[in-house]
PDB file of N, CA, C and O in Angstrom:
ATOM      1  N   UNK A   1      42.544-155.921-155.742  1.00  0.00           N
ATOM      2  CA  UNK A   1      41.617-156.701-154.939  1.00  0.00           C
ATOM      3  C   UNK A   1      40.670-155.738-154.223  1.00  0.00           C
ATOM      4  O   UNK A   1      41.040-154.697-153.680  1.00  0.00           O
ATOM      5  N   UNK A   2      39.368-156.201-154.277  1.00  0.00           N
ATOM      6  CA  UNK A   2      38.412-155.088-153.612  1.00  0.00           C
ATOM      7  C   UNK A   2      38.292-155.445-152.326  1.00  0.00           C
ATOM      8  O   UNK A   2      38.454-156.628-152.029  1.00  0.00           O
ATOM      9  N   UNK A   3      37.909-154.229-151.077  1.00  0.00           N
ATOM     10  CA  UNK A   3      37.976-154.424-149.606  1.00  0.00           C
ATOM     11  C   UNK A   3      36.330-154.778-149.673  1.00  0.00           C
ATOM     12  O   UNK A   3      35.506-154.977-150.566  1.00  0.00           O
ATOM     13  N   UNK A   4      36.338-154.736-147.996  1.00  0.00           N
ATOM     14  CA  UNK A   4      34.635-155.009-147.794  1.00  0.00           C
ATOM     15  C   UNK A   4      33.851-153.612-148.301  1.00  0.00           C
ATOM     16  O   UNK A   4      34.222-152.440-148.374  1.00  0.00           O
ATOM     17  N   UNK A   5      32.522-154.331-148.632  1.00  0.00           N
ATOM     18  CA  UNK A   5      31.828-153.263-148.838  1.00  0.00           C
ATOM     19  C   UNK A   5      30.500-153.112-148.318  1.00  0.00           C
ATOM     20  O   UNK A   5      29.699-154.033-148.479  1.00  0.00           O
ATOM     21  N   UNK A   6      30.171-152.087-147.726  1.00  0.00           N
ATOM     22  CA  UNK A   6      28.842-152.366-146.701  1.00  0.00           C
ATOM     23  C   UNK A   6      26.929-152.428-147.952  1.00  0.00           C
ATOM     24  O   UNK A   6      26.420-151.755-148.848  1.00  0.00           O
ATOM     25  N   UNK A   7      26.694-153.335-147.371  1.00  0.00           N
ATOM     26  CA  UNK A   7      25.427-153.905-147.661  1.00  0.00           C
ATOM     27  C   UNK A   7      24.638-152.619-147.642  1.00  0.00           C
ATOM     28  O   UNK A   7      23.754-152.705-148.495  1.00  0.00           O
ATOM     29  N   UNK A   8      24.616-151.881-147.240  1.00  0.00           N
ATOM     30  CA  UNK A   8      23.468-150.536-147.296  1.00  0.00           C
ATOM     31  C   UNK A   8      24.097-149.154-148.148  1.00  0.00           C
ATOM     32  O   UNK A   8      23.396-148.454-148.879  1.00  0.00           O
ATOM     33  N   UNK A   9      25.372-148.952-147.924  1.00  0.00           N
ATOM     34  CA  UNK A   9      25.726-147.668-148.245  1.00  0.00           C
ATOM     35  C   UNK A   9      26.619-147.966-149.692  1.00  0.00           C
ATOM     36  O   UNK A   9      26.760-147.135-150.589  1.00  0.00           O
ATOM     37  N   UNK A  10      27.101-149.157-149.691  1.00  0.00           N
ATOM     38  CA  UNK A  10      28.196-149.153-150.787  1.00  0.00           C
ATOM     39  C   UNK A  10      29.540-148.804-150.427  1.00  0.00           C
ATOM     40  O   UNK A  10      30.470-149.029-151.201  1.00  0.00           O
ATOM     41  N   UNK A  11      29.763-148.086-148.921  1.00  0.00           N
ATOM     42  CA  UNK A  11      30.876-147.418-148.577  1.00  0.00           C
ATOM     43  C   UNK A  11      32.251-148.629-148.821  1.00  0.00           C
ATOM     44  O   UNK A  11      31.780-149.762-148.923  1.00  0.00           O
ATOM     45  N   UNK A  12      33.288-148.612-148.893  1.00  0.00           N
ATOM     46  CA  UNK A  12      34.286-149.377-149.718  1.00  0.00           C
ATOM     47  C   UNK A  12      35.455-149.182-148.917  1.00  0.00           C
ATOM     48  O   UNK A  12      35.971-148.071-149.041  1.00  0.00           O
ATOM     49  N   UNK A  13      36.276-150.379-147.732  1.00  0.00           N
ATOM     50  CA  UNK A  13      37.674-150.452-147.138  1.00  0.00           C
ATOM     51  C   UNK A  13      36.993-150.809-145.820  1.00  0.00           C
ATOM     52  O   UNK A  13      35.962-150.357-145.321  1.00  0.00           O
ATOM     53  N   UNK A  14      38.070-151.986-145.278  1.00  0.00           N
ATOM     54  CA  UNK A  14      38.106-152.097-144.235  1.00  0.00           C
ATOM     55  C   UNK A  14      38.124-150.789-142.759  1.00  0.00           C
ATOM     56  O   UNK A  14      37.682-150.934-141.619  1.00  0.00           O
ATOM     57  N   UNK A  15      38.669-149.833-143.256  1.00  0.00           N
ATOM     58  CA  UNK A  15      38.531-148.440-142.459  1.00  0.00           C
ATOM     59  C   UNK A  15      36.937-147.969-142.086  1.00  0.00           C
ATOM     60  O   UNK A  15      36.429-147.464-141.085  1.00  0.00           O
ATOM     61  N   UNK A  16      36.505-148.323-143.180  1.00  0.00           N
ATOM     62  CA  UNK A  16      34.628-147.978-142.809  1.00  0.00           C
ATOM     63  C   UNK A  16      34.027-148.754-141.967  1.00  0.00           C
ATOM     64  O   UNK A  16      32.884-148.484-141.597  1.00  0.00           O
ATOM     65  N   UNK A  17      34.743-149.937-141.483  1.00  0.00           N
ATOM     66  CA  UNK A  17      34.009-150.676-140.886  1.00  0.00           C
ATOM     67  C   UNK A  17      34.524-150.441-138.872  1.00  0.00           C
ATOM     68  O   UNK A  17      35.645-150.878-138.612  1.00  0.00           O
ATOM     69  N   UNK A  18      34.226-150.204-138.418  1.00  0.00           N
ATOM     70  CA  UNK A  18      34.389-149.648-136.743  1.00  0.00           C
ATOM     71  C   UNK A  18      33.995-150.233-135.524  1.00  0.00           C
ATOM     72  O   UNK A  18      32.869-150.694-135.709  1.00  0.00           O
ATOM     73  N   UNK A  19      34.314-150.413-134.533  1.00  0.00           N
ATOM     74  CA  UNK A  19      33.207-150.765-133.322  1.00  0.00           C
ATOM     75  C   UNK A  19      33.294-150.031-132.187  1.00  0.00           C
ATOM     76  O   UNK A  19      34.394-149.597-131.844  1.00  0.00           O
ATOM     77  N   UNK A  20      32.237-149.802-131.491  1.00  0.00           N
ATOM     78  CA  UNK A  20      32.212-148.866-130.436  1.00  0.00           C
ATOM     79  C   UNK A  20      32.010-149.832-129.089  1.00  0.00           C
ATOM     80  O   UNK A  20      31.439-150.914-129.225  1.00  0.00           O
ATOM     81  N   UNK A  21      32.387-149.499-128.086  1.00  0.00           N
ATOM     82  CA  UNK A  21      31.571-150.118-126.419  1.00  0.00           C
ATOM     83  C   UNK A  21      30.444-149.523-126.641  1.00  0.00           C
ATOM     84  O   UNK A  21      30.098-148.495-127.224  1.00  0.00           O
ATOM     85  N   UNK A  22      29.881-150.441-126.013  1.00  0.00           N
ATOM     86  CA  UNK A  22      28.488-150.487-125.137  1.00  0.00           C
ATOM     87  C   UNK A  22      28.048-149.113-124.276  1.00  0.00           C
ATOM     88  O   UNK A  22      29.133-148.593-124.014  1.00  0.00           O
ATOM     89  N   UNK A  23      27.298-148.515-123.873  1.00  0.00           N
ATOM     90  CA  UNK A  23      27.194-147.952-122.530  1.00  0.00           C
ATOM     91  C   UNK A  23      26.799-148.388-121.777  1.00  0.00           C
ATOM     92  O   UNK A  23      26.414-147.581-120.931  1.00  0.00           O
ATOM     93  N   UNK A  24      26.602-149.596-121.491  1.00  0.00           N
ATOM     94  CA  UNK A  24      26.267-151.085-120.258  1.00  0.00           C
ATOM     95  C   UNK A  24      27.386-150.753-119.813  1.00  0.00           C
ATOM     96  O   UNK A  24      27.983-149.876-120.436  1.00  0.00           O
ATOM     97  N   UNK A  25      27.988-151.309-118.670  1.00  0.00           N
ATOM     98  CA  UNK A  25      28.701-151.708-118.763  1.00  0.00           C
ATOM     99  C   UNK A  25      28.462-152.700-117.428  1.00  0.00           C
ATOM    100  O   UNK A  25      27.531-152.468-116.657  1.00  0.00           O
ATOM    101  N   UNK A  26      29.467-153.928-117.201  1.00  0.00           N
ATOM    102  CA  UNK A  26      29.472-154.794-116.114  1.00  0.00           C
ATOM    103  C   UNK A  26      29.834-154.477-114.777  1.00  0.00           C
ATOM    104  O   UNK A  26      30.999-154.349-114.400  1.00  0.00           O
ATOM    105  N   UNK A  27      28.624-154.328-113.925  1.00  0.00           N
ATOM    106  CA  UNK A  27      28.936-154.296-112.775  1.00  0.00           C
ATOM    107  C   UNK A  27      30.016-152.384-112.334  1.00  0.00           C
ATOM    108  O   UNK A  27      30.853-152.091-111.480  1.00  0.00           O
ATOM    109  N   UNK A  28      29.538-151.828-113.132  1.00  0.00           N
ATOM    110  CA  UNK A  28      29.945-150.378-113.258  1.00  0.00           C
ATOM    111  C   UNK A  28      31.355-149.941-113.615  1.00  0.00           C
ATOM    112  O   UNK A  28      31.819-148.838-113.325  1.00  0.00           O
ATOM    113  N   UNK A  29      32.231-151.256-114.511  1.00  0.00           N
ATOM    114  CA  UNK A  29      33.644-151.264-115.370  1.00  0.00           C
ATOM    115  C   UNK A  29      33.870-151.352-116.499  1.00  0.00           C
ATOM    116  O   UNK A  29      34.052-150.336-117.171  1.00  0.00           O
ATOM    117  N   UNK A  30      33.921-152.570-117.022  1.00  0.00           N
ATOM    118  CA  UNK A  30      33.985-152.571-118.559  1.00  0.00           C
ATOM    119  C   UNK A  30      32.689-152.834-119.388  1.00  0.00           C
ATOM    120  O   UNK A  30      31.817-153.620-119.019  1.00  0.00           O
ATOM    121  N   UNK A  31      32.632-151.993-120.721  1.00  0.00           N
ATOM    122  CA  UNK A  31      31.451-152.480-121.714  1.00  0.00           C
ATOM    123  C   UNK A  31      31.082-153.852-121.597  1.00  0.00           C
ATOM    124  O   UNK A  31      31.993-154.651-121.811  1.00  0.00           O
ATOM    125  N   UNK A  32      29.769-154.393-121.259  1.00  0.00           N
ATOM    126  CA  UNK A  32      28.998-155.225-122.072  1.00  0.00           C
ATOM    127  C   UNK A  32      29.400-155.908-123.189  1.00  0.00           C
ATOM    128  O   UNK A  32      29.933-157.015-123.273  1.00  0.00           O
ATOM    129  N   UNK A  33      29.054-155.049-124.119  1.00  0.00           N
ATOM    130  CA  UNK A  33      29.337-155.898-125.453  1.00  0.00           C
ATOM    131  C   UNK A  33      29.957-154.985-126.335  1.00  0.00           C
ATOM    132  O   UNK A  33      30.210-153.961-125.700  1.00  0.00           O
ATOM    133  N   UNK A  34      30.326-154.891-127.547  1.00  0.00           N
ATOM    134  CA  UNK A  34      30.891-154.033-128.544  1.00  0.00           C
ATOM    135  C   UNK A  34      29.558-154.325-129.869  1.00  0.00           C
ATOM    136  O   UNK A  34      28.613-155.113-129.894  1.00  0.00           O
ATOM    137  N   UNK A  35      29.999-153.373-130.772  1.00  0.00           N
ATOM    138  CA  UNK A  35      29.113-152.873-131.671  1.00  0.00           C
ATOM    139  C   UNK A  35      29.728-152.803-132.720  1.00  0.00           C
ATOM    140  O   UNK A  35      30.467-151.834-132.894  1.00  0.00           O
ATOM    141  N   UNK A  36      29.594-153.883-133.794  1.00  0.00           N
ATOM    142  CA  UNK A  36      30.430-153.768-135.164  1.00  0.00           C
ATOM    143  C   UNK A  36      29.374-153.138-136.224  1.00  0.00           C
ATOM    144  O   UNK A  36      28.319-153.680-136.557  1.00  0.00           O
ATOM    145  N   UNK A  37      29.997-151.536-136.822  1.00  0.00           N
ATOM    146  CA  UNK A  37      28.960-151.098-137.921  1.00  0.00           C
ATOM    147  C   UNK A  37      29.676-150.220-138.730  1.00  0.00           C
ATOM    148  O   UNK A  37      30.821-149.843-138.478  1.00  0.00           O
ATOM    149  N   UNK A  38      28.916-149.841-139.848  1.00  0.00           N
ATOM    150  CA  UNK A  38      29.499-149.062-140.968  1.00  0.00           C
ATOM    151  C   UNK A  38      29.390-147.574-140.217  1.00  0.00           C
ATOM    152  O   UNK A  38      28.513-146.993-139.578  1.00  0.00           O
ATOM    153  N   UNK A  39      30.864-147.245-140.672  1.00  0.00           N
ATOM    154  CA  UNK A  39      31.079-145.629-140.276  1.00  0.00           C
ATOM    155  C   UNK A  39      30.218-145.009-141.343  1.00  0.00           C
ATOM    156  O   UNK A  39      29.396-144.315-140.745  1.00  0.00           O
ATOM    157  N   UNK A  40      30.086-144.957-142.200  1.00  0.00           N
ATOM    158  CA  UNK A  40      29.344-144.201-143.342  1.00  0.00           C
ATOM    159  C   UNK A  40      27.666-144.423-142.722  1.00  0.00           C
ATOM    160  O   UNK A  40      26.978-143.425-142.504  1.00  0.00           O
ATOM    161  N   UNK A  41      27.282-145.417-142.549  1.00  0.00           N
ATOM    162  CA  UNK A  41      25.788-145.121-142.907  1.00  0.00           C
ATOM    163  C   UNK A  41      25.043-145.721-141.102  1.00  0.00           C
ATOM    164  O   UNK A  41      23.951-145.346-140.675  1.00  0.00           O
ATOM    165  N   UNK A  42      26.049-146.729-140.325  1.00  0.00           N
ATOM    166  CA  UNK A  42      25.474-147.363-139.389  1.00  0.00           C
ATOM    167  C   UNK A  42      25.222-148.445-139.323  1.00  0.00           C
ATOM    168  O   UNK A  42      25.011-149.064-138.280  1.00  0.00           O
ATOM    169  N   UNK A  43      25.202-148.808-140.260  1.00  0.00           N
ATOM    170  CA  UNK A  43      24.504-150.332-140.489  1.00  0.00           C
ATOM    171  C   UNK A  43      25.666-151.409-139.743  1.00  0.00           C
ATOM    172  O   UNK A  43      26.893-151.405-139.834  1.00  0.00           O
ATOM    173  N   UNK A  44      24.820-152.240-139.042  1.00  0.00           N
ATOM    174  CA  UNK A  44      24.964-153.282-137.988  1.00  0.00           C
ATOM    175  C   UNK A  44      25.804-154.339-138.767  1.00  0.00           C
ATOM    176  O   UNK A  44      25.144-154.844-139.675  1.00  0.00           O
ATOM    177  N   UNK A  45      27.186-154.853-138.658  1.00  0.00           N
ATOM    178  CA  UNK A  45      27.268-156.055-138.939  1.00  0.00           C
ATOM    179  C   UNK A  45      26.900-156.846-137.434  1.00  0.00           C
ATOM    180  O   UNK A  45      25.882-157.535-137.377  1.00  0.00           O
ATOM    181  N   UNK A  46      27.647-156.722-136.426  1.00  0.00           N
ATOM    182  CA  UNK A  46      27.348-157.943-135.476  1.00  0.00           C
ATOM    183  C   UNK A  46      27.491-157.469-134.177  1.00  0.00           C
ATOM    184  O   UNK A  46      28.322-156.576-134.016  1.00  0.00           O
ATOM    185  N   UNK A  47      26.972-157.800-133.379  1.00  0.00           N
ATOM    186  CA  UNK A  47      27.255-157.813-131.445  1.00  0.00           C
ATOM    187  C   UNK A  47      28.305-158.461-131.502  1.00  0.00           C
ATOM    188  O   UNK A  47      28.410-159.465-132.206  1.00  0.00           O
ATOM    189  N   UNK A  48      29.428-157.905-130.634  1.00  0.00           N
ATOM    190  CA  UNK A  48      29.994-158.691-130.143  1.00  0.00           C
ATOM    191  C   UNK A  48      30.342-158.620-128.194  1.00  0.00           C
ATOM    192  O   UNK A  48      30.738-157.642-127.559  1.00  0.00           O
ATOM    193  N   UNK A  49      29.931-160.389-127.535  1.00  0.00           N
ATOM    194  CA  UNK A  49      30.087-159.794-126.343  1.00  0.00           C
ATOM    195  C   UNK A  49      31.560-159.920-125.866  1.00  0.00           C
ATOM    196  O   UNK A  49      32.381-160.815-126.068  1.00  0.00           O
ATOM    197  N   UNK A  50      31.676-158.399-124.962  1.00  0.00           N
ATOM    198  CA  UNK A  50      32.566-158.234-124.400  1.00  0.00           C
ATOM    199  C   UNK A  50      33.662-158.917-123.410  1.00  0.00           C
ATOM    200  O   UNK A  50      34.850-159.231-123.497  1.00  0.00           O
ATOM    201  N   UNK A  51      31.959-159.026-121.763  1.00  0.00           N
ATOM    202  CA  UNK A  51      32.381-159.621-120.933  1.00  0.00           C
ATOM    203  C   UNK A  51      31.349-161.362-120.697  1.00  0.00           C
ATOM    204  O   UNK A  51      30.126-161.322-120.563  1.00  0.00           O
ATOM    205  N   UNK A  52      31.789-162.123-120.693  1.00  0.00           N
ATOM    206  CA  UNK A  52      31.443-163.105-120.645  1.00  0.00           C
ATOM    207  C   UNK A  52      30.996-163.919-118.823  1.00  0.00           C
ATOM    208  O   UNK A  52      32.100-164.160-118.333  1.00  0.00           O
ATOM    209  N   UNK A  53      30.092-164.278-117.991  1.00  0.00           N
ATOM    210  CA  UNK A  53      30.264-164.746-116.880  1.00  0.00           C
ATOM    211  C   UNK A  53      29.853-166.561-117.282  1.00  0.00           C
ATOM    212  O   UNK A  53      29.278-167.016-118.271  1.00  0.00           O
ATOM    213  N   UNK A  54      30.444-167.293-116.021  1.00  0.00           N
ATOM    214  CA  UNK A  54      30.488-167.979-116.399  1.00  0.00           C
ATOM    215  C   UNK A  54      30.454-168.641-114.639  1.00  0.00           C
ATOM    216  O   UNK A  54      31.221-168.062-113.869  1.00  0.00           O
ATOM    217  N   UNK A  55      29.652-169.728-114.085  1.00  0.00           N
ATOM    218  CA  UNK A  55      29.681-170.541-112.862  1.00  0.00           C
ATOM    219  C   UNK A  55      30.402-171.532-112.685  1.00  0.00           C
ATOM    220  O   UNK A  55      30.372-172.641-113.219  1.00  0.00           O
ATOM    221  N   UNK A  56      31.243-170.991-111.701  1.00  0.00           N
ATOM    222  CA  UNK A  56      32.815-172.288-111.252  1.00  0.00           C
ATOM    223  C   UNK A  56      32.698-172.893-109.934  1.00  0.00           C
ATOM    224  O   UNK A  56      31.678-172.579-109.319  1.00  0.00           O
ATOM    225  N   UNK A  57      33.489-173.671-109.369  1.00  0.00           N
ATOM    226  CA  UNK A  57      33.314-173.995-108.108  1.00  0.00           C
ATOM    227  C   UNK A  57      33.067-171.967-106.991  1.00  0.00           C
ATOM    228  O   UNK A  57      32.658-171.855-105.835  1.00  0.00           O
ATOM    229  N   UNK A  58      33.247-171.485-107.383  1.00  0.00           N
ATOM    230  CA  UNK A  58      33.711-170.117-106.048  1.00  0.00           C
ATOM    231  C   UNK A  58      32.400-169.285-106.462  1.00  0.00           C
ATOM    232  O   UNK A  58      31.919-168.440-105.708  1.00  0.00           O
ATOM    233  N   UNK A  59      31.899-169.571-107.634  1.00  0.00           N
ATOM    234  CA  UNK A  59      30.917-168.363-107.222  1.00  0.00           C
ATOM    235  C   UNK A  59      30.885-168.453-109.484  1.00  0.00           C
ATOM    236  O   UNK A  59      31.426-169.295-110.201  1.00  0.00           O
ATOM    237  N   UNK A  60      29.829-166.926-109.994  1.00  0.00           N
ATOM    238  CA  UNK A  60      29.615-166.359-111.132  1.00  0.00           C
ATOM    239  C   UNK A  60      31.121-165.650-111.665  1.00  0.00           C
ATOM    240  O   UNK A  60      31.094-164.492-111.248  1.00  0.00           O
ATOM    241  N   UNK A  61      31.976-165.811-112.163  1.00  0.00           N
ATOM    242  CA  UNK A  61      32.895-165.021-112.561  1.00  0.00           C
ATOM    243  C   UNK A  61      33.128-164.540-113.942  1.00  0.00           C
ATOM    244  O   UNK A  61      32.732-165.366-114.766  1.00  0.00           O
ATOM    245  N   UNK A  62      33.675-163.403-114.496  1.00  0.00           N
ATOM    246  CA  UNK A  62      33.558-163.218-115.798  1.00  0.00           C
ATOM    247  C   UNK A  62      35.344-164.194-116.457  1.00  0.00           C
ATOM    248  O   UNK A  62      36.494-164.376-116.059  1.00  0.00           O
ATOM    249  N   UNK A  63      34.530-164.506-117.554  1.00  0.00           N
ATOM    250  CA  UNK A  63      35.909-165.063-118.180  1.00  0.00           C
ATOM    251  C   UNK A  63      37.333-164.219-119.072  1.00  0.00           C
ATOM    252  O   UNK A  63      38.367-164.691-119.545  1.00  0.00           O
ATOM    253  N   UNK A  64      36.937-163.166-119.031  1.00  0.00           N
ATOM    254  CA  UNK A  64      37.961-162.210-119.613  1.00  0.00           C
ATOM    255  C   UNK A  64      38.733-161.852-118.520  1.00  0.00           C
ATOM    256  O   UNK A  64      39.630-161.122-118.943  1.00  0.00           O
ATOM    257  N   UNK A  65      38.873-162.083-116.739  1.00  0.00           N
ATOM    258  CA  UNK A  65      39.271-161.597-116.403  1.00  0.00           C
ATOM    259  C   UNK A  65      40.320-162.313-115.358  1.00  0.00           C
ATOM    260  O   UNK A  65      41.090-161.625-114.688  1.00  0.00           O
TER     261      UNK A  65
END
């Protein structure tokens, strides 16, 4: 069975594929968002966000936490 294979490089296995944090980060703690891309060449599959806020009765709060 063949693994993923990236759209730009051809590179071949789930191992090529990586994500890094952000250097945002929220409120001066955790990453922003994460960064899904090919170790071989870079290429972008997707954003993903990290920290999420969200308005409740008390105030803006993030939902991861």
């Amino acid at each position: 069975m063949a693994g993923p294979t990236c759209p730009d490089c051809g590179e071949e296995g789930i191992e090529k594929i990586v994500c890094c944090d952000s250097k945002q980060n929220v409120r001066g703690r955790d990453p922003w968002f994460q960064v899904v891309h090919c170790d071989g060449c870079g290429h972008v599959y997707g954003v993903i966000a990290k920290t999420v806020y969200v308005r409740d009765d008390t105030g803006v709060v993030p939902t991861n936490k």
